[in-house]
Backbone as CSV, one residue per row, in Angstrom:
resi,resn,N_x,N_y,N_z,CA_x,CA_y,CA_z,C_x,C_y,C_z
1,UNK,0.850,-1.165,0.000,0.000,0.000,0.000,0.904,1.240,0.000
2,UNK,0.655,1.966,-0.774,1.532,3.599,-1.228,1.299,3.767,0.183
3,UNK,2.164,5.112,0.743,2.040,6.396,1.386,1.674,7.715,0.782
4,UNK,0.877,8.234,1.363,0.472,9.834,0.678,1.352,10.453,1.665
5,UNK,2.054,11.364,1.254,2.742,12.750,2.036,1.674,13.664,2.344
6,UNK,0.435,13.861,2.532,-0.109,14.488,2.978,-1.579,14.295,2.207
7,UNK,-3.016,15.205,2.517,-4.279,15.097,1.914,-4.077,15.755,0.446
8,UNK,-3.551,16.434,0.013,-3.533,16.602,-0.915,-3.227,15.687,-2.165
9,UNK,-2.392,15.241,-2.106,-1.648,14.055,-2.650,-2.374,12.874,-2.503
10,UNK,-3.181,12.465,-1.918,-4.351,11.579,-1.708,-5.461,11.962,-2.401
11,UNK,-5.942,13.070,-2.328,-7.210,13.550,-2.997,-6.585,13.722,-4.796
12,UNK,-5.525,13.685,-5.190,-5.350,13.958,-6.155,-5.098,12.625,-7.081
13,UNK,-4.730,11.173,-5.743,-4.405,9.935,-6.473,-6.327,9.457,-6.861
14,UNK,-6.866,10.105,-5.544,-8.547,9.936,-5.594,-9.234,10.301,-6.923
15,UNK,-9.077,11.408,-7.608,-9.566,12.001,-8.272,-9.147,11.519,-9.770
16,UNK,-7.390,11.229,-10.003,-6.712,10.583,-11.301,-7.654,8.739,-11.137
17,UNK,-7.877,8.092,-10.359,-7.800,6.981,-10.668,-9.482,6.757,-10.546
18,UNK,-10.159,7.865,-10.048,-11.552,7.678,-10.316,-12.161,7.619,-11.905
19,UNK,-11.194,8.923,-12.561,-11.533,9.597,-13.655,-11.056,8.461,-14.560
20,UNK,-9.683,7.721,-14.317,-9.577,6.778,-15.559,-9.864,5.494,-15.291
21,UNK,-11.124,5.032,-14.183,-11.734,3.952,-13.948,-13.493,4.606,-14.347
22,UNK,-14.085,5.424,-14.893,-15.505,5.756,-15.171,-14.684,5.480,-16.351
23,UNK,-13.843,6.460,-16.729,-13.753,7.126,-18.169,-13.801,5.235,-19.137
24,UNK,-13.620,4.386,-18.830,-13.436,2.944,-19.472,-14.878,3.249,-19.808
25,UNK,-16.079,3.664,-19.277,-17.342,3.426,-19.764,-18.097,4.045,-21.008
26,UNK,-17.068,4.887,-21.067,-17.700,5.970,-22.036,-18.011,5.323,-23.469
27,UNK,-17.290,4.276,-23.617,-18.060,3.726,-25.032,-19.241,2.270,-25.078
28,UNK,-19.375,2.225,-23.766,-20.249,1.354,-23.549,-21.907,1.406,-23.764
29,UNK,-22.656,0.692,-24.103,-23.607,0.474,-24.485,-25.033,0.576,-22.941
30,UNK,-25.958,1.188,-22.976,-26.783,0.463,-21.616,-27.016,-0.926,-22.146
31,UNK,-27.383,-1.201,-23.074,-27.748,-2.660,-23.278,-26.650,-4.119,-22.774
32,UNK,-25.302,-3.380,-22.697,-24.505,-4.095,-22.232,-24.266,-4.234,-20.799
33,UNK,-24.935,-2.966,-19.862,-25.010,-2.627,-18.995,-24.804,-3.598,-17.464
34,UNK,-25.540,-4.777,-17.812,-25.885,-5.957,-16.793,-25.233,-7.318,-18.015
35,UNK,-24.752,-7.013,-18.614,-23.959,-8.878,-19.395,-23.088,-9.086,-18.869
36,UNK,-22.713,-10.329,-18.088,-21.347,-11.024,-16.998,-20.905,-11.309,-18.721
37,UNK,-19.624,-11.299,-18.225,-18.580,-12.014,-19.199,-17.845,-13.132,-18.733
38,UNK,-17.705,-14.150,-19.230,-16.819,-15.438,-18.780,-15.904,-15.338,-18.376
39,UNK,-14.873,-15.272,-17.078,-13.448,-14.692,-16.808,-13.378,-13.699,-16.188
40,UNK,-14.806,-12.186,-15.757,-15.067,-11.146,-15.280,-16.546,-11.804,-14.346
41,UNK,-16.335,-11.462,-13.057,-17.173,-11.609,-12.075,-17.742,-10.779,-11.770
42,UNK,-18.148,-9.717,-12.598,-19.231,-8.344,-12.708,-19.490,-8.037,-13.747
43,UNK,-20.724,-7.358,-13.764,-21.171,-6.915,-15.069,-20.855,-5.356,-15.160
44,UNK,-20.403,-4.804,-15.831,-20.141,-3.293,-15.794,-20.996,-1.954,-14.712
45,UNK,-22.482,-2.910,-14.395,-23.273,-2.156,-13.337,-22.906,-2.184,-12.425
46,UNK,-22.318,-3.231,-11.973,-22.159,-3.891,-10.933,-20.359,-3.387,-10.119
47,UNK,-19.553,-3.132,-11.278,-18.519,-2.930,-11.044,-19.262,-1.526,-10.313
48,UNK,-19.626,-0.773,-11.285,-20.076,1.047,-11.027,-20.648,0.810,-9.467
49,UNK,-21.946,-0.145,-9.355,-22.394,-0.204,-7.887,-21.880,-0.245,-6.970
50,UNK,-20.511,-1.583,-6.749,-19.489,-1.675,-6.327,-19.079,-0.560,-5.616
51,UNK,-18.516,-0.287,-6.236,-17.570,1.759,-6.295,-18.925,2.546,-5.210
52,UNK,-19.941,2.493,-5.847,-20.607,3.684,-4.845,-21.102,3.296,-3.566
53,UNK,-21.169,1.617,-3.586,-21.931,1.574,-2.293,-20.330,1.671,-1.339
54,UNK,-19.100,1.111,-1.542,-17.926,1.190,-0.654,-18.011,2.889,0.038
55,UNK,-17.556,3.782,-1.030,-17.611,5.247,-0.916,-19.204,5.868,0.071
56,UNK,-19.604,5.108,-0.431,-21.092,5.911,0.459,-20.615,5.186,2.033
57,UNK,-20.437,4.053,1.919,-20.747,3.106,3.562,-19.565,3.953,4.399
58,UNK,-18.833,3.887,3.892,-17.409,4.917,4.561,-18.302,5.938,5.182
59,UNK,-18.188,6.954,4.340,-18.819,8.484,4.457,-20.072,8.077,5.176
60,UNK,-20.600,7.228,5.483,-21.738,6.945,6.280,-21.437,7.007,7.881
61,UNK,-20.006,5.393,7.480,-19.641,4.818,9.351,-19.499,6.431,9.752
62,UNK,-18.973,7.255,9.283,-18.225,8.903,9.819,-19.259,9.633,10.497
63,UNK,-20.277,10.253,9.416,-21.536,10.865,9.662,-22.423,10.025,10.693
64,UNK,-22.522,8.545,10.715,-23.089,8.254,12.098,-22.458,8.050,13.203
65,UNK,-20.903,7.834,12.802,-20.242,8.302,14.898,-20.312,9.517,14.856
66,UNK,-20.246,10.417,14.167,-20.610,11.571,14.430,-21.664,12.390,15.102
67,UNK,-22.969,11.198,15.051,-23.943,11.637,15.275,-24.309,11.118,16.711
68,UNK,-22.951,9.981,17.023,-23.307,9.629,18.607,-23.674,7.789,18.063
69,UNK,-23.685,7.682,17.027,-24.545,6.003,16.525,-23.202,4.731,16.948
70,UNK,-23.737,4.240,17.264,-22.501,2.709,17.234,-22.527,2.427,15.385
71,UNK,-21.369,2.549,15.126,-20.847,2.099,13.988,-20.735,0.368,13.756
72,UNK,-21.605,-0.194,12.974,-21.186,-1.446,13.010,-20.448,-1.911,11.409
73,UNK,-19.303,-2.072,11.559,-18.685,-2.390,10.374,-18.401,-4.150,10.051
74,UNK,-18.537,-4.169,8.588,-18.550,-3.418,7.737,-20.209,-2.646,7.497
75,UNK,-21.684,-3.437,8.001,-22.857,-3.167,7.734,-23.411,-3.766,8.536
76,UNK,-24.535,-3.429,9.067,-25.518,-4.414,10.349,-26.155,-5.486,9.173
77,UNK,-26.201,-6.456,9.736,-26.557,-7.985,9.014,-25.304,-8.633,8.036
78,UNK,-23.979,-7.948,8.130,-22.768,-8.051,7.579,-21.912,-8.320,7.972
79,UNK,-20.756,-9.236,7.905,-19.369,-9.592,8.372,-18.393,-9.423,7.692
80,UNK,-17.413,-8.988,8.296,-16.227,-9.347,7.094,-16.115,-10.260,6.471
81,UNK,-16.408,-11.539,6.766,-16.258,-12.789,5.778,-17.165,-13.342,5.305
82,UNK,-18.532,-12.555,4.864,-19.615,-12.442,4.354,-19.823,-11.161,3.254
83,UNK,-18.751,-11.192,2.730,-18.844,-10.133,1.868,-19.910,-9.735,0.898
84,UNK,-19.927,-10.900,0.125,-20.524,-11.246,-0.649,-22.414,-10.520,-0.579
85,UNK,-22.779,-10.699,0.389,-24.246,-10.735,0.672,-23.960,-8.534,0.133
86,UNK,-23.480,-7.954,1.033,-23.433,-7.133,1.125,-22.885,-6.133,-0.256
87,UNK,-22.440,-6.876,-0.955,-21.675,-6.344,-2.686,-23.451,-6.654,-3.117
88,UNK,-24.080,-7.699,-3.027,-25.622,-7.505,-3.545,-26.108,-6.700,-3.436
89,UNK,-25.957,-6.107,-1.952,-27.290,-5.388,-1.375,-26.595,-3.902,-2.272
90,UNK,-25.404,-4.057,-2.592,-25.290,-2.559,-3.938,-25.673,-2.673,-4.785
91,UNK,-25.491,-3.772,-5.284,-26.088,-4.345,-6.728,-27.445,-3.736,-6.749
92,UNK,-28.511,-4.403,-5.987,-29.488,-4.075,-5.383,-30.002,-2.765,-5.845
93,UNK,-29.409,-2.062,-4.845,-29.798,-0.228,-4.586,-29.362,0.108,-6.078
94,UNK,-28.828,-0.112,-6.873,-27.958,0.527,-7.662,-28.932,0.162,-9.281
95,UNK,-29.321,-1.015,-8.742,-29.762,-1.905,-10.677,-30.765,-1.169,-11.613
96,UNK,-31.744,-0.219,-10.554,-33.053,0.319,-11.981,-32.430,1.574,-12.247
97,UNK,-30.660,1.518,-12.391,-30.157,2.913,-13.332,-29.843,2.364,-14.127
98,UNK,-29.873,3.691,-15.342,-29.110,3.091,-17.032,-27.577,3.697,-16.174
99,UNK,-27.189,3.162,-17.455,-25.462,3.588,-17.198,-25.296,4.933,-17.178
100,UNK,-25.864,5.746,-17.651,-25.550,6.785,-17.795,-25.891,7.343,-16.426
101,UNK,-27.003,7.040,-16.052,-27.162,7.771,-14.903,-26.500,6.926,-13.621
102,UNK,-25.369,5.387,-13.355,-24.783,5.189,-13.095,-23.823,6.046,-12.794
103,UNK,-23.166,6.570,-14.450,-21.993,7.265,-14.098,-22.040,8.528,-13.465
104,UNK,-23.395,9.151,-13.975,-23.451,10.467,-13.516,-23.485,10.355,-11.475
105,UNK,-24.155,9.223,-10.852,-24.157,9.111,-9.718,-23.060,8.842,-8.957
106,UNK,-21.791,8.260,-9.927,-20.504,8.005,-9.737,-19.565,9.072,-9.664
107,UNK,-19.872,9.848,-10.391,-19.187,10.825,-10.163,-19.675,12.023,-9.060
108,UNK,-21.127,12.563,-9.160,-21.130,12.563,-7.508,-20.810,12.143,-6.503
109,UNK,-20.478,11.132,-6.519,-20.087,10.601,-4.767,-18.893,10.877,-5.048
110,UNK,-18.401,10.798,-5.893,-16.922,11.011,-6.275,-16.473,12.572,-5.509
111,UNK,-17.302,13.347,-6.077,-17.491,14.193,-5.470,-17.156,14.212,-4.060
112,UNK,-18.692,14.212,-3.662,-18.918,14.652,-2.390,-17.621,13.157,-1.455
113,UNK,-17.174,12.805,-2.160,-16.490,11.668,-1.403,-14.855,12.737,-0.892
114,UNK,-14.481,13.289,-1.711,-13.861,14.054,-2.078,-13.738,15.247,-1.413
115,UNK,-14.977,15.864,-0.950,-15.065,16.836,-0.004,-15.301,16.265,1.437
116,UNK,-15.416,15.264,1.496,-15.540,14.346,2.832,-14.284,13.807,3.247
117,UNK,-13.483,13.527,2.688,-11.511,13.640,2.819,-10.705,14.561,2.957
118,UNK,-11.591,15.750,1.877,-11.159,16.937,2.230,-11.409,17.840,3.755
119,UNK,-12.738,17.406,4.276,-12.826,17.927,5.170,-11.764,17.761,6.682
120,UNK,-11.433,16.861,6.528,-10.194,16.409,7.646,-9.030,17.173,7.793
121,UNK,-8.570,16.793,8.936,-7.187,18.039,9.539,-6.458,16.685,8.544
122,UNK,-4.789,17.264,8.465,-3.599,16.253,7.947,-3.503,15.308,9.318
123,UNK,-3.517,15.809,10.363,-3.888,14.928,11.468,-4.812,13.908,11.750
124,UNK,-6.052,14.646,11.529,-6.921,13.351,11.385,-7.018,12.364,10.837
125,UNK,-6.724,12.788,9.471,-6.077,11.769,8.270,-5.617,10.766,8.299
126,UNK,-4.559,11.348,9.241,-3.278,10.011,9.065,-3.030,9.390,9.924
127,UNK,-3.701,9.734,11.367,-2.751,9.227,12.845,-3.798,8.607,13.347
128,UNK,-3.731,7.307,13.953,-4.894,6.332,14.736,-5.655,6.918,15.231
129,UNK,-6.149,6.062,15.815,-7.691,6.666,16.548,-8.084,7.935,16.716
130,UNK,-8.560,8.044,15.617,-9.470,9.538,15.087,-10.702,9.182,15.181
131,UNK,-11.653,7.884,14.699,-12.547,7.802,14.807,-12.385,6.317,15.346
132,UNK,-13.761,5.699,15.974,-13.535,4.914,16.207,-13.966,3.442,15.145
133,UNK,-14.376,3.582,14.104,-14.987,2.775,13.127,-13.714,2.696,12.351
134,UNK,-12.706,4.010,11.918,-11.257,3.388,11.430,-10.455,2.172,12.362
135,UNK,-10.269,2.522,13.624,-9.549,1.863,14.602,-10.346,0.748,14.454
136,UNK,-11.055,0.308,13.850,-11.779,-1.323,14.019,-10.909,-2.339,13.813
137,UNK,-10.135,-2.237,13.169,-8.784,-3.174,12.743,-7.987,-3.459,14.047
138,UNK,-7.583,-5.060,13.966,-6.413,-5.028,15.152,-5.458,-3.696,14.871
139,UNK,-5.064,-3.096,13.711,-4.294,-2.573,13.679,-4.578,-0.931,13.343
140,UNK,-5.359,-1.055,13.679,-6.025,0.524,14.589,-5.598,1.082,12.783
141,UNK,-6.393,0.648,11.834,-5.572,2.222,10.999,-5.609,3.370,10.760
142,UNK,-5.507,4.568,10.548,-5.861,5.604,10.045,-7.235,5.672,9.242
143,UNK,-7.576,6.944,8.740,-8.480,7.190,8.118,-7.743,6.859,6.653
144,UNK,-6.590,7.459,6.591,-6.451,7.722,5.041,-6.096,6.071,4.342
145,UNK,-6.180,5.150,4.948,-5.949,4.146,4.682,-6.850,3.179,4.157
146,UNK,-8.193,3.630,5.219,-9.886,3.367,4.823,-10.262,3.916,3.391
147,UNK,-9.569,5.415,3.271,-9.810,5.835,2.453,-9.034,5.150,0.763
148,UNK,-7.886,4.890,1.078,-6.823,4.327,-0.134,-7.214,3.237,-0.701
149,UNK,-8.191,2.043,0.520,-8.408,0.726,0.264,-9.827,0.737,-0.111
150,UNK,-10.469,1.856,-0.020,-11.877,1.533,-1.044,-12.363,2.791,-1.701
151,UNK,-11.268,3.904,-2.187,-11.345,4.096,-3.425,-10.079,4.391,-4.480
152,UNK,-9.492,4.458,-4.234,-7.758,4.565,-5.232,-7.737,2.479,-5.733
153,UNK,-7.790,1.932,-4.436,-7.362,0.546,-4.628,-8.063,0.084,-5.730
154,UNK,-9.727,-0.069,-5.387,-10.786,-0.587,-6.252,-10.567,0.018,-7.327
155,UNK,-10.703,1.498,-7.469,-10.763,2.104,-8.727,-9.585,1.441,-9.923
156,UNK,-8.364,0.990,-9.389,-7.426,0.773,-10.199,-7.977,-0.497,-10.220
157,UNK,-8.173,-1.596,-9.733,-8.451,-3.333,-9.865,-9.963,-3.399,-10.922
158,UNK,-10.500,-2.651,-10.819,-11.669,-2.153,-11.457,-11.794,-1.895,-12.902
159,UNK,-10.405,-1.082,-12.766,-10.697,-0.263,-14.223,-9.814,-1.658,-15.051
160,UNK,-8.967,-2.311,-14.227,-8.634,-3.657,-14.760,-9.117,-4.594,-15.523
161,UNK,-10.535,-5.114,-14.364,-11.718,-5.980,-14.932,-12.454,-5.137,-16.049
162,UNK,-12.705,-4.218,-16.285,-14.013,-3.398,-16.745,-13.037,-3.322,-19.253
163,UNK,-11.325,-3.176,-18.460,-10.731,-3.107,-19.594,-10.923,-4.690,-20.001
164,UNK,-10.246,-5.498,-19.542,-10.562,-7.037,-19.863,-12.096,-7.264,-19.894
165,UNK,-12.921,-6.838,-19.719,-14.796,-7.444,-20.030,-14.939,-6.822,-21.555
166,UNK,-14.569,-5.596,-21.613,-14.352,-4.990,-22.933,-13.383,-5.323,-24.181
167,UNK,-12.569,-6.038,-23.670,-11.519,-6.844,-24.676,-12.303,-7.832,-24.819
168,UNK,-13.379,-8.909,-24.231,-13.842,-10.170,-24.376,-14.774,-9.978,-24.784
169,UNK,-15.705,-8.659,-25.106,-16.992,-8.265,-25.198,-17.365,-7.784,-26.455
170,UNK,-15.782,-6.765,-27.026,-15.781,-6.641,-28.048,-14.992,-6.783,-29.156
């Protein structure tokens, strides 16, 4: 896992690897929208859903310790080693959009995901127990780390699958 030298430099790996993990969609079809490909374990919606429900649940655990709520991570009726159930329940929320309005919702959160990283001291950012839903890990991590591993990480493994479904697709 990289180091960022500071929020800036984070918000800027945020913003490059968002833009060239949508931008793969731009020649895509809605009709292709929901087709699995043999070798790709998502369908292009699904990748997009993916992406927004991680970014939203984050910006969520925050806004409800914030609000005084017990944070239950990763989701109440969810485990870490039950992943699976919970990548549905995006699928889910996410399926009666066309792509287009996929992306357009993708890039909002992108957004506001964006001003929600931004809002943090360089302190808060980076140094343990800031909140207590980061510290959930034996290894207490930072925020910016929550932040690196579900959207810089995905976005790049993403734009991976989404290039290979499109090499097999077309």
């Amino acid at each position: 896992m990289p180091n960022y030298e500071n929020k800036k430099e984070l918000i800027l790996e945020i913003e490059k690897t968002a833009n060239l993990f949508i931008n793969e969609f731009k020649d895509l079809n809605d009709k292709d929208r929901d087709l699995l490909v043999e070798g790709i374990d998502r369908t292009p919606s699904q990748m997009i859903a993916y992406q927004l429900g991680w970014l939203n649940l984050l910006m969520t655990w925050d806004k409800d310790e914030l609000k005084g709520k017990d944070v239950v991570t990763p989701a109440l009726s969810y485990k870490w080693n039950e992943l699976g159930g919970l990548y549905q329940s995006f699928y889910t929320e996410y399926k009666n959009l066309s792509l287009s309005e996929l992306k357009n919702e993708y890039m909002n959160t992108v957004k506001n995901f964006i001003k929600w990283v931004n809002s943090f001291t360089e302190k808060e950012l980076f140094e343990q127990d800031v909140r207590r839903w980061a510290s959930s890990t034996p290894t207490k991590w930072p925020i910016w780390k929550w932040v690196h591993i579900n959207s810089v990480s995905p976005f790049k493994s993403f734009r991976t699958k989404i290039r290979k479904w499109k090499k097999l697709n077309f």
